[in-house]
C-alpha positions in Angstrom: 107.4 -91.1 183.9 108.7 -93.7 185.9 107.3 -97.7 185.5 107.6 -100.3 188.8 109.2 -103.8 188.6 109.2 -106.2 185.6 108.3 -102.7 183.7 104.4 -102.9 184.8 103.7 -99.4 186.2 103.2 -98.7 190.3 99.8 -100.0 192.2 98.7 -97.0 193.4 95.9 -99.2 195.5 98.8 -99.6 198.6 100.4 -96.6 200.3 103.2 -96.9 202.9 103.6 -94.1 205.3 107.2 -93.0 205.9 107.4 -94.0 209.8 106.5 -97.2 207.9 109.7 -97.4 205.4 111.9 -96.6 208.2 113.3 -99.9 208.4 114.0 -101.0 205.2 117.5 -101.2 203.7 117.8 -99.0 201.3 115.5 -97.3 198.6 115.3 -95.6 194.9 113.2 -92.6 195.2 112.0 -91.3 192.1 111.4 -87.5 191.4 109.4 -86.4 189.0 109.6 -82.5 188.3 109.2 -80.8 191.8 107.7 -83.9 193.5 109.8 -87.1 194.9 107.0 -89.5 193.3 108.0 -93.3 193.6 109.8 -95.2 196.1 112.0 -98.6 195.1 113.2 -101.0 198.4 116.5 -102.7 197.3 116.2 -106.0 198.2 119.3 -107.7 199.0 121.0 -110.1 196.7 118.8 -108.5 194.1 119.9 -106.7 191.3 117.8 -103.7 189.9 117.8 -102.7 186.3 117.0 -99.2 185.1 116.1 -98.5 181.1 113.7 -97.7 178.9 112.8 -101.3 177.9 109.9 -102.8 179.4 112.2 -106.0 180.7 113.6 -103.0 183.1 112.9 -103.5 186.9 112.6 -99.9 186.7 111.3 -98.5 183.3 112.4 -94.3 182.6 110.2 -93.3 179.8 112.8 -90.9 178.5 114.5 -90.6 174.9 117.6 -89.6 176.5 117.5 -92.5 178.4 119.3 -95.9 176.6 116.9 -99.5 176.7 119.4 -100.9 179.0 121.1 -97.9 180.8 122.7 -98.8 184.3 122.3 -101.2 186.9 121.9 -101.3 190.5 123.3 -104.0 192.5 124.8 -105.2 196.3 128.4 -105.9 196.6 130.2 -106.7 199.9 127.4 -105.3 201.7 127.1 -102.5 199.4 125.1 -101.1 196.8 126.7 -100.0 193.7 126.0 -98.6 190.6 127.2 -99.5 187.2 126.5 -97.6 183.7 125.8 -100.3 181.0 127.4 -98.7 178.3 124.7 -96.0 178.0 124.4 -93.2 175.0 124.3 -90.1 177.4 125.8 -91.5 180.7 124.8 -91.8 184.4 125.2 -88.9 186.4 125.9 -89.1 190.4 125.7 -85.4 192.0 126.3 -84.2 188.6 129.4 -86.4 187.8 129.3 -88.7 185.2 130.7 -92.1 186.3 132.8 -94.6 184.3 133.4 -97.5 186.6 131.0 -99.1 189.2 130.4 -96.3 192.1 129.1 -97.1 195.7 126.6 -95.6 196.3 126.5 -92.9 199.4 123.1 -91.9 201.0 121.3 -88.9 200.1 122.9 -89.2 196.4 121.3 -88.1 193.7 121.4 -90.4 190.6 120.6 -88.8 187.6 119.6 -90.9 183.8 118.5 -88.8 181.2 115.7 -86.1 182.8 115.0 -88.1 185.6 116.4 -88.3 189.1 116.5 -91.2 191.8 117.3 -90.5 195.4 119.5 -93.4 197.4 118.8 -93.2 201.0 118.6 -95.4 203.8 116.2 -93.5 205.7 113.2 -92.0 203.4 113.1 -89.2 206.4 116.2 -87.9 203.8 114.4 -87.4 201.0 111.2 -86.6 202.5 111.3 -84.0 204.9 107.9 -83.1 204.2 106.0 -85.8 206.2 102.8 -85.4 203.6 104.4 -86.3 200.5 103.2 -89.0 198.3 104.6 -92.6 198.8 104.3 -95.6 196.3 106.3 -98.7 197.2 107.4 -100.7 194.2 106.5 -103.9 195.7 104.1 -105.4 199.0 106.0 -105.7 201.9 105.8 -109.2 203.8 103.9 -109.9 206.6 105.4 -109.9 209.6 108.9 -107.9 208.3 110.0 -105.1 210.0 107.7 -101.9 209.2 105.1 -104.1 207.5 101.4 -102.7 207.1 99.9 -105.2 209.5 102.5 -104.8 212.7 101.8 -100.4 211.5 98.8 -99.5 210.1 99.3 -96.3 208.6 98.5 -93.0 209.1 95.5 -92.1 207.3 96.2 -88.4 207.8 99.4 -89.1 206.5 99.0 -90.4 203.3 97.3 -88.1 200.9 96.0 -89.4 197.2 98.2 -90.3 194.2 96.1 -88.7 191.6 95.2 -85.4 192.5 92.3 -83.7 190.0 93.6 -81.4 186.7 94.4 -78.3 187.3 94.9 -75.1 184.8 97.7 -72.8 185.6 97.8 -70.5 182.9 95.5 -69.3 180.0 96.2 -67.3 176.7 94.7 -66.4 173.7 97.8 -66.4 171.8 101.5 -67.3 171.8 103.9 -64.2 172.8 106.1 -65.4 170.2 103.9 -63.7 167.8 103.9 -60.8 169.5 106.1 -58.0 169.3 108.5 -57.8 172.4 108.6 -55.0 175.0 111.8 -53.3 175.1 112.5 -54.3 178.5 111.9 -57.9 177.6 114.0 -57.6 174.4 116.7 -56.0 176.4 116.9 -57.6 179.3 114.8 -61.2 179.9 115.9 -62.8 176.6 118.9 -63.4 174.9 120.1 -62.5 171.6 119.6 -65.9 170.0 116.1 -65.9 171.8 115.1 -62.7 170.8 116.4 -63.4 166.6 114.0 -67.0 167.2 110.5 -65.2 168.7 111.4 -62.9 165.4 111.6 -65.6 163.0 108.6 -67.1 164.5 107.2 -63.7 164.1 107.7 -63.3 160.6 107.0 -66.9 159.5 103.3 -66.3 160.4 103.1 -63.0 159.0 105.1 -64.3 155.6 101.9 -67.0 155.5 99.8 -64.0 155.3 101.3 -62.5 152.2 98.7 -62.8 149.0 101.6 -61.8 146.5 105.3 -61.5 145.5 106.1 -57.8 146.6 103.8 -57.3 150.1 106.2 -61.0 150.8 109.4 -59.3 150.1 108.6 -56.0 151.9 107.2 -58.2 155.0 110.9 -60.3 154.9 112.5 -56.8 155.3 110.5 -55.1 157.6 112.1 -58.4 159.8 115.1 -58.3 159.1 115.7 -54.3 159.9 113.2 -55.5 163.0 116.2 -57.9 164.1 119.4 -57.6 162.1 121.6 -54.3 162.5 121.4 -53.1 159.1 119.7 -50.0 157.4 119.4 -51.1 154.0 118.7 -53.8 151.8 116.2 -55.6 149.3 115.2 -59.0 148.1 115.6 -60.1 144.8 114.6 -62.7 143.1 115.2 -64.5 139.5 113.6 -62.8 136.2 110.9 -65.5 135.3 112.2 -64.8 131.6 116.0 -64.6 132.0 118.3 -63.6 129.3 121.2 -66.4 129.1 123.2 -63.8 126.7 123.3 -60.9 129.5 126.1 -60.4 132.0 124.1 -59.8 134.7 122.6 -61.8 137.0 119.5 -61.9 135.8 118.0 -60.3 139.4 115.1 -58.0 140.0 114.4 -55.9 142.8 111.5 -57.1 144.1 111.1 -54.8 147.2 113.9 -52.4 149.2 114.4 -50.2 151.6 116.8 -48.0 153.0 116.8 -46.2 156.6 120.0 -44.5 156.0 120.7 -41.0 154.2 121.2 -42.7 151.2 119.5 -44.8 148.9 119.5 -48.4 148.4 122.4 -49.8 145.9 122.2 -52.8 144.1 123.9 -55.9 144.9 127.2 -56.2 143.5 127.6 -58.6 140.8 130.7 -60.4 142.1 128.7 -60.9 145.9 125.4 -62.0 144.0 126.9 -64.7 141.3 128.8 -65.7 144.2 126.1 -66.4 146.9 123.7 -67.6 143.5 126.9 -70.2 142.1 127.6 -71.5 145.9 124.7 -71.4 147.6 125.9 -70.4 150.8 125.3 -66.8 152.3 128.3 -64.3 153.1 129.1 -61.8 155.3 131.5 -59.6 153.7 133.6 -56.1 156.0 135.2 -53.4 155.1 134.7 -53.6 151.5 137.0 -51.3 149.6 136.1 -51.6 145.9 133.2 -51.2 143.7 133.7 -55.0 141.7 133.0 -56.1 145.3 130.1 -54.1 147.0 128.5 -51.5 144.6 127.8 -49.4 146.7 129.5 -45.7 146.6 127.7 -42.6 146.9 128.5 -39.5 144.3 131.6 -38.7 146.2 133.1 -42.2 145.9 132.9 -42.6 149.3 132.0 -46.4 151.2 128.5 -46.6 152.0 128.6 -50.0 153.6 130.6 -51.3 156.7 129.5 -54.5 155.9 127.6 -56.5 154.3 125.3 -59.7 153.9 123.9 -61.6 151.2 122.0 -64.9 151.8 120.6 -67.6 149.2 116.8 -67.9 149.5 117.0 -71.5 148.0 114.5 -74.2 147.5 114.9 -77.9 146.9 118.8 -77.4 146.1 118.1 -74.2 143.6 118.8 -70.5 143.9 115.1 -68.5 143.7 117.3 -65.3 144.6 119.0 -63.6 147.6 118.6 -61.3 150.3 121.0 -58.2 150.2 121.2 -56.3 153.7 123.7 -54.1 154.7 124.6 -51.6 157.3 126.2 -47.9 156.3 126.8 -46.9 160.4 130.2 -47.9 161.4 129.4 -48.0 165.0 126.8 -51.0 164.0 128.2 -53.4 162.1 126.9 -56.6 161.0 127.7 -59.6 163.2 127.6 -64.0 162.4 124.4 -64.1 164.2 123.0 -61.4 162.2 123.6 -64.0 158.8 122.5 -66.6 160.6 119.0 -64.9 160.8 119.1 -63.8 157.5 119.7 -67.3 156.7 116.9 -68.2 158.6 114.7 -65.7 156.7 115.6 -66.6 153.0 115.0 -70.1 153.7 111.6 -69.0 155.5 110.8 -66.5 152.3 111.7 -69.5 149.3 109.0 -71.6 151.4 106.6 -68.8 151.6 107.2 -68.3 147.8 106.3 -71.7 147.3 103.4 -71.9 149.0 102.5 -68.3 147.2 103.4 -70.4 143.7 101.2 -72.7 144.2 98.3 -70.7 145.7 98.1 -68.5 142.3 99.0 -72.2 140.4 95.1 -73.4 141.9 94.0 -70.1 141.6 94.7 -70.2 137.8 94.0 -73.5 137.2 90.3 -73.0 138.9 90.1 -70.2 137.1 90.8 -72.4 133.4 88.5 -74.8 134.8 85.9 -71.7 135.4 86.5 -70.7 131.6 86.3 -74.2 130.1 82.9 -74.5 132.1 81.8 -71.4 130.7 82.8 -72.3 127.1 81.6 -76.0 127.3 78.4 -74.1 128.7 78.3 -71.9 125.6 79.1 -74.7 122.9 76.4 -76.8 124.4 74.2 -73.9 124.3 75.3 -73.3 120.6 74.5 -77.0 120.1 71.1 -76.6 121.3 70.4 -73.3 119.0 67.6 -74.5 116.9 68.6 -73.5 113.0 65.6 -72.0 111.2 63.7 -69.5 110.5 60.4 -70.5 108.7 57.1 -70.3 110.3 57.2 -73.2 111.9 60.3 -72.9 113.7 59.8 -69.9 114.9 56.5 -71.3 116.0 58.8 -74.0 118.0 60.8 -71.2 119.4 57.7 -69.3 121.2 56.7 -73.2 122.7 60.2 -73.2 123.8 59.8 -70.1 125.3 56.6 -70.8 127.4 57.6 -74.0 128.0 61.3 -73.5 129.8 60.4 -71.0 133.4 57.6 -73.8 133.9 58.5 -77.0 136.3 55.9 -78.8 134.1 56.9 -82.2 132.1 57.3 -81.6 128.6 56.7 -84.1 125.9 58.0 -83.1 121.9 56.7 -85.1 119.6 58.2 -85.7 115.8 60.3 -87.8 113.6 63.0 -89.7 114.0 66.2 -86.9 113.3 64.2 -83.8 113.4 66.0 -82.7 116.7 64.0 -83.2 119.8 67.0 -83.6 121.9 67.9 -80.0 120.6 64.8 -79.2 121.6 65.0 -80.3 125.3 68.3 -79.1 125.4 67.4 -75.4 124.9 64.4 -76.0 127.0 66.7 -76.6 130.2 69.1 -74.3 129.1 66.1 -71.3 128.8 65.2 -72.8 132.3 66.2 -71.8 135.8 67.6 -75.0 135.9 70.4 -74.4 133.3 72.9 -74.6 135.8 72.0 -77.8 137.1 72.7 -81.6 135.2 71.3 -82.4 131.7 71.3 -85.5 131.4 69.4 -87.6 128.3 68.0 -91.8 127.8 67.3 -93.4 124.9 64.4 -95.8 126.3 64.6 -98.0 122.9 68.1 -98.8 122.9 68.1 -101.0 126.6 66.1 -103.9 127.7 63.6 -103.8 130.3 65.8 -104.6 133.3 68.6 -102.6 131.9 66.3 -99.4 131.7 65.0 -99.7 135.4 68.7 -100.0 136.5 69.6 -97.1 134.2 66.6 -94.9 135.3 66.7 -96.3 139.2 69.9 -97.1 139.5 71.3 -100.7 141.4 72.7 -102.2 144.3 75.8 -104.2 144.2 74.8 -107.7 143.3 71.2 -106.9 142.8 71.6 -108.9 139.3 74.5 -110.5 137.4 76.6 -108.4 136.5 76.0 -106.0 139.0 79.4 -105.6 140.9 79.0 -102.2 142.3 76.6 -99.8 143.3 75.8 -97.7 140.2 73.8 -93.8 140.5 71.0 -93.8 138.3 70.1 -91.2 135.8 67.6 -90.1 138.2 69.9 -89.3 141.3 72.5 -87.9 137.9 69.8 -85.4 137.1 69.4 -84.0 141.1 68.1 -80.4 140.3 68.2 -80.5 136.6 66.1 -81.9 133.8 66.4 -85.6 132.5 65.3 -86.3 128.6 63.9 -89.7 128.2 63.5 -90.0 124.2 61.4 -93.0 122.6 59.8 -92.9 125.7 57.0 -95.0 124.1 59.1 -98.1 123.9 59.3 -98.4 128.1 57.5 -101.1 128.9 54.5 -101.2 131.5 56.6 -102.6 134.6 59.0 -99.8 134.4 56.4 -97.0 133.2 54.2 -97.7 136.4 57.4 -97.0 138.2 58.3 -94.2 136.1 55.0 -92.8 137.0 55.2 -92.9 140.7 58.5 -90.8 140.1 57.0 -88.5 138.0 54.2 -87.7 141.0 57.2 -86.7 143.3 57.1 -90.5 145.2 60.3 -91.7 146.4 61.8 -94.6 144.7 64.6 -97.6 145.3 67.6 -98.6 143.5 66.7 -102.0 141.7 68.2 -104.4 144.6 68.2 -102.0 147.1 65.9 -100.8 150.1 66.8 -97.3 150.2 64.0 -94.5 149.9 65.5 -91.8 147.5 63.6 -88.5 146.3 65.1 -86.6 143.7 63.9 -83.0 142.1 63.9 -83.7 138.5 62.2 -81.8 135.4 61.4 -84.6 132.8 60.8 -83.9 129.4 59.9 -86.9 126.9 60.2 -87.6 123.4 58.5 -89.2 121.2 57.8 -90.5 117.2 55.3 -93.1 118.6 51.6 -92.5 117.9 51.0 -92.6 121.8 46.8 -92.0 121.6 46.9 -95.3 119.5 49.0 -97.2 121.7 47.1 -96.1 124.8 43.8 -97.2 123.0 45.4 -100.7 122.2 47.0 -100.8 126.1 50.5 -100.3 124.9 51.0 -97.5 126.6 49.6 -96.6 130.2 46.7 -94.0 130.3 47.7 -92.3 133.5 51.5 -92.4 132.5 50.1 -90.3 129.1 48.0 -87.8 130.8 50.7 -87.1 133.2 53.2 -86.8 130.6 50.8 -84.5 127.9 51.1 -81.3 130.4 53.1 -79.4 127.9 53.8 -80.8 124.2 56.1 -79.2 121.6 55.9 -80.4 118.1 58.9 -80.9 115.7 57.9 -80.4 112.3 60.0 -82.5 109.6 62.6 -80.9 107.4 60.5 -81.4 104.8 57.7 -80.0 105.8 60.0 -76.3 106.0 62.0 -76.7 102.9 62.6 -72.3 103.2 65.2 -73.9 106.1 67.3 -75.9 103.8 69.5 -73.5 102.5 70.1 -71.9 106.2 70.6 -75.3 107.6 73.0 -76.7 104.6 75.4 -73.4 104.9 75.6 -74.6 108.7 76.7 -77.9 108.5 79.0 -76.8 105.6 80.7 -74.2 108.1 81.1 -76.1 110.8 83.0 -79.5 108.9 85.0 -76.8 106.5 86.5 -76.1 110.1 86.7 -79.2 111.8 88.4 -80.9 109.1 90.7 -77.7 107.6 88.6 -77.7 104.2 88.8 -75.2 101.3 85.0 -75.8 100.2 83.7 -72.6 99.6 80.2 -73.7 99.2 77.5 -75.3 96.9 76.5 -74.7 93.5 73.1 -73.6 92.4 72.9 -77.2 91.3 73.4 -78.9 94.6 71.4 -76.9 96.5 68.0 -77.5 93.7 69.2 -81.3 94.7 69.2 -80.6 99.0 65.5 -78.3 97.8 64.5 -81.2 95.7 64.7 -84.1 98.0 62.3 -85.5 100.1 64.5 -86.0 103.3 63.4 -88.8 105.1 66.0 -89.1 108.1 65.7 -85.1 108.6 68.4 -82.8 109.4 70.1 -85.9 111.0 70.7 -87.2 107.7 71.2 -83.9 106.2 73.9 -83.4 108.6 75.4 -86.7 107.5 75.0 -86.3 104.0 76.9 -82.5 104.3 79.7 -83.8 106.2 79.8 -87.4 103.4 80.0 -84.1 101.0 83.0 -82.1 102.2 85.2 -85.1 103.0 84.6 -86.2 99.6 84.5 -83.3 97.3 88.1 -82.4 95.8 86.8 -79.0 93.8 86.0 -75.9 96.1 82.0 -75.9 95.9 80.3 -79.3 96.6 77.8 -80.4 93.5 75.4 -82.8 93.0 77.2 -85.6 92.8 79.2 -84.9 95.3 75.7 -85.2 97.2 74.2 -89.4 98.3 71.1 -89.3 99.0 69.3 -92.5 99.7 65.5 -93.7 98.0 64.0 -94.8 101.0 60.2 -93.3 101.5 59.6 -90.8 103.9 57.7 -92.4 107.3 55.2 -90.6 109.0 54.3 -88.4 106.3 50.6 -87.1 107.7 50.3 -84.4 104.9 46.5 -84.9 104.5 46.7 -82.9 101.5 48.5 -85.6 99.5 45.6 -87.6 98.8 42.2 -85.5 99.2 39.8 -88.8 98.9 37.0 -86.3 100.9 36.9 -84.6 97.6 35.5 -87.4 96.6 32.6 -87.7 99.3 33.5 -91.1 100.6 32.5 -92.5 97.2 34.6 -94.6 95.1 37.3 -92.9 93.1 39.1 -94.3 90.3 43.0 -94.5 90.0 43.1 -91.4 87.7 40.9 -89.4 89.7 43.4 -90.1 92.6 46.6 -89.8 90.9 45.1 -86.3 89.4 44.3 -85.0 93.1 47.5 -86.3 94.6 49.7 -84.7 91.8 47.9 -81.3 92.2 48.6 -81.4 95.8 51.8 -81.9 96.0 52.4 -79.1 93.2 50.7 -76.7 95.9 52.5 -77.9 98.5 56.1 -77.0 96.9 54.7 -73.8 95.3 54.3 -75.2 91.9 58.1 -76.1 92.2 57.8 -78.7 89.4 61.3 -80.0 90.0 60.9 -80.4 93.4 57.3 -82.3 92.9 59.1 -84.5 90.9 61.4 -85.5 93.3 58.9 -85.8 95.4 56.5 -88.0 93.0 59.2 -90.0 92.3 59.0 -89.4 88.3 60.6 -87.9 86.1 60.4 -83.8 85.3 59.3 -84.9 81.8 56.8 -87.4 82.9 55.2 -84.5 85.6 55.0 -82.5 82.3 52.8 -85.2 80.6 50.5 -85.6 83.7 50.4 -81.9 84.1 48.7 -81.5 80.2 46.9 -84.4 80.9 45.3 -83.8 83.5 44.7 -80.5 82.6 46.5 -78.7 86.0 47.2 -75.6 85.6 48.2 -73.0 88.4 45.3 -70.4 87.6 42.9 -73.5 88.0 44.2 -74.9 91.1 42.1 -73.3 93.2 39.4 -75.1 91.6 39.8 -78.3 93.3 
């Protein structure tokens, strides 16, 4: 496209007819593809620039074109031309000038792809009286041929910017089609015909899904466009042996259209195209060390030959071995330089191919780590045991997990509630959305809302970013809030519009966000007594108790001890590479014995204290550290039966007496065990025992 003077592009708003332009001097006319386009007066004394920089008077959009490329100007009445030193020349009729040329009218000046007519009278470039006219600049008033002294011809002048209009349609490219033997034999060259084939078989290489359909796609091509009847691709051995002599090749796909079958590369033509990197085209072969390729009589079986690189990022993947065994159609240059073509084609389809089953195989890893991250959180969340109790957890498990209900479990500090909830979401439809888990105690009551809610940036100090709360985390999965009893009111009211399906806001923010979340809480609060003294909110409890699961402490199921012990032992023997073998009958009276007051939380720690320590191969009881602290929350109402007593005052002994006896029942008359529990010695339990005159046949008595 053509620009007007001082590199601004043509006013289409003024149009000169041509009985109009008559009288001036001399002009540029500017064709652009069929059409003569723009019209340039020379003015004289002026001197007009042609280029592609804007500071042109007349501006060629063309690459081929130089910034400053010739020059126009008047000399002794005449208008000449002068190249300025351009890259690709100035062309007058076809000649390329090399001094300054006067310009002849009706000459045809020619910069890069575009073409400016000189005439003196536009009647010689326009013979068609409707073509379009743009003058490159107003015309005075008054001059010769001006607008005002001849109006134009309005029937003459037609408009510069006609409306779009589609010539052709098609669905898809020919190129990608396969020719019509008329069209290959006649309408396109040889060089044409080889390039609509490579184009042909790049698309259709893109298409491959693996290694061999690639190789025998890359052949069926080259037979398609080379002259050869045999050949195969092969490629490197992805386990090479550096000791063999061969080449290390392997026949990924061949074929052979001739009477014979396809023979191996020869190992002098294959180390040669794999040391150099460059293809070959080798004729008349006369020896086996070159070719390779006799049949059982010894005779030739190739005319000639070919044997390109496929090569990627300067190494050798493999080559390409074509050849032809018909005499009267020999291999030709052009015939390598497709094949050339093709291997470099076929190492980029590789490529792409390598990396496609690359992803496909790390996805799948990923898949497989999922699955086994999955599975070990699932094994984390089995719930050891198998006394009475925990079996009665299991069924509560059970019910509760299809439900969308909240769930609250209740129990100790280190009895497992989080195990718990996590085998509730994984028994859940849910299992395959997020779990995530809050410990309400362990943040202050702004950090818990921002936590739960989420913030805004700058909603607080400290705030820097936008962060997600555990809420929005949890989208279509099941949140645990544990201690949930230590949220205070603000955020529980919150919290409790949540829980009814409300929309909430980040803390900071105005956005409404709703969120499909299964909550399950967790508690070793007394929540009825701190809703009665307003600690707790009434609503927020009620709407919480739907479903409750209760935790029993370890020592309230001493029969899983022994199970849970031989766990914990297993699983840090293998962490840490141990030869413990396992306890002695010692240790384990000792784990029976004790009154575990953090749970299986501390017996996990105190197993794992064990096997670091111990240095024989079965842990004993001083290998074991168990702590004196009392157990919390020990509602055993059998400890101390004061309603045997009828509300009326009991004396120490009378107590002592009734406590003894029930802790005997409660370990099965386990006398050790009672004396752990006591706190006394065996001896001392002995004493009482005779004292108090407690046997087992009489314990029924009281």
């Amino acid at each position: 496209m053509c620009f007007g003077s001082n590199g601004r592009a043509l006013d289409g708003g003024q149009f000169l007819g041509i009985n109009q332009l008559h009288s001036m001097t001399a002009y540029l006319v500017i064709r652009e593809g069929s059409k003569w386009t723009d019209v340039f007066r020379l003015v004289d004394n002026e001197s007009i620039t042609v280029g592609r920089a804007p500071t042109n008077a007349i501006v060629v959009k063309d690459e081929r074109c130089s910034r400053n490329h010739a020059e126009v100007f008047q000399s002794g009445g005449k208008w000449v031309l002068r190249d300025l030193d351009s890259r690709n020349g100035t062309l007058v009729d076809g000649q390329r000038i090399h001094a300054d040329h006067t310009l002849q009218a009706g000459e045809i000046i020619r910069i890069g792809n575009s073409h400016l007519a000189f005439v003196h009278d536009l009647s010689q470039a326009f013979p068609d009286p409707h073509s379009v006219l743009r003058t490159a600049q107003a015309v005075e008033p008054g001059a010769a041929g001006s607008v005002e002294e001849n109006p134009p011809d309005h029937e003459s002048v037609l408009e510069t910017y006609e409306p779009t209009t589609i010539t052709h349609r098609r669905g898809q490219s020919k190129l990608l089609e396969p020719p019509e033997e008329e069209d290959a034999e006649v309408t396109l060259p040889k060089l044409g015909r080889a390039a609509a084939s490579l184009c042909r078989l790049a698309f259709e290489l893109a298409k491959a899904m693996d290694v061999e359909t690639l190789a025998n796609i890359a052949l069926d091509g080259l037979f398609e466009a080379t002259q050869v009847d045999a050949g195969a691709v092969l490629l490197q051995a992805r386990h090479p042996n550096p000791k063999a002599k061969s080449d290390n090749l392997e026949v990924i796909a061949s074929r052979s259209d001739s009477p014979h079958r396809y023979h191996r590369v020869s190992q002098f033509l294959s180390s040669t195209v794999m040391r150099d990197g460059q293809g070959v085209l080798a004729r008349n072969v006369m020896d086996d060390s070159q070719l390779g390729s006799r049949d059982s009589k010894g005779d030739i079986l190739a005319t000639s030959v070919i044997c390109a690189p496929i090569r990627r990022a300067g190494n050798v993947l493999g080559v390409i071995h074509l050849y032809s065994t018909d005499a009267g159609k020999p291999t030709d240059p052009d015939d390598l330089e497709f094949t050339l073509a093709v291997a470099d084609t076929v190492a980029v389809a590789l490529e792409n191919l390598s990396r496609q089953q690359q992803l496909a195989e790390n996805l799948s890893q990923i898949r497989d780590e999922n699955v086994q991250l999955r599975e070990r959180l699932g094994a984390e969340s089995e719930i050891i045991g198998s006394s009475e109790v925990m079996k009665q957890v299991a069924r509560d498990i059970a019910r509760a997990a299809p439900s969308r209900a909240t769930v609250l479990i209740r129990g100790e500090s280190g009895v497992g509630k989080e195990l718990v909830a996590r085998a509730v979401h994984f028994s859940s439809p849910r299992r395959k959305g997020p779990f995530g888990c809050l410990n309400c105690a362990a943040l202050s009551e702004t950090l818990l809302e921002s936590e739960l809610f989420g913030h805004e940036k700058g909603a607080f100090t400290g705030a820097t970013e936008r962060k997600i709360g555990k809420f929005e985390a949890a989208d279509k999965g099941t949140l645990m809030l544990d201690e949930i009893g230590e949220m205070s009111p603000q955020v529980q009211a919150k919290f409790l519009r949540v829980l009814e399906g409300h929309p909430f806001e980040r803390v900071g923010g105005s956005e409404q966000i709703k969120v499909d979340v299964r909550v399950i809480a967790a508690t070793n609060r007394d929540l009825e007594k701190d809703v009665a003294e307003g600690n707790f909110r009434r609503d927020l409890y009620f709407r919480l108790h739907v479903l409750e699961i209760i935790v029993p402490a370890l020592r309230k199921r001493p029969e899983d001890i022994p199970e849970l012990a031989e766990y914990f032992l297993h699983r840090f023997v293998a962490e840490t590479g141990s030869k413990i073998k396992g306890f002695t009958p010692r240790a384990m009276e000792e784990l029976l014995h004790y009154r575990w007051p953090g749970n299986v939380r501390e017996m996990k720690n105190v197993i794992e204290r064990a096997v670091v320590l111990t240095r024989s191969e079965y842990i004993d009881s001083d290998d074991l550290v168990l702590s004196t602290l009392r157990t919390a929350g020990d509602t055993d109402s059998g400890l101390i039966e004061i309603s045997n007593c009828k509300g009326e005052a009991a004396s120490l002994a009378d107590m002592e007496k009734h406590h003894i006896l029930a802790v005997l029942r409660q370990t099965g008359w386990n006398k050790s065990r009672a004396a752990i529990i006591l706190g006394i010695e065996r001896s001392t339990l002995d004493r009482k025992i005779r004292r108090y005159d407690l046997v087992e046949e009489r314990a029924n008595e009281f």
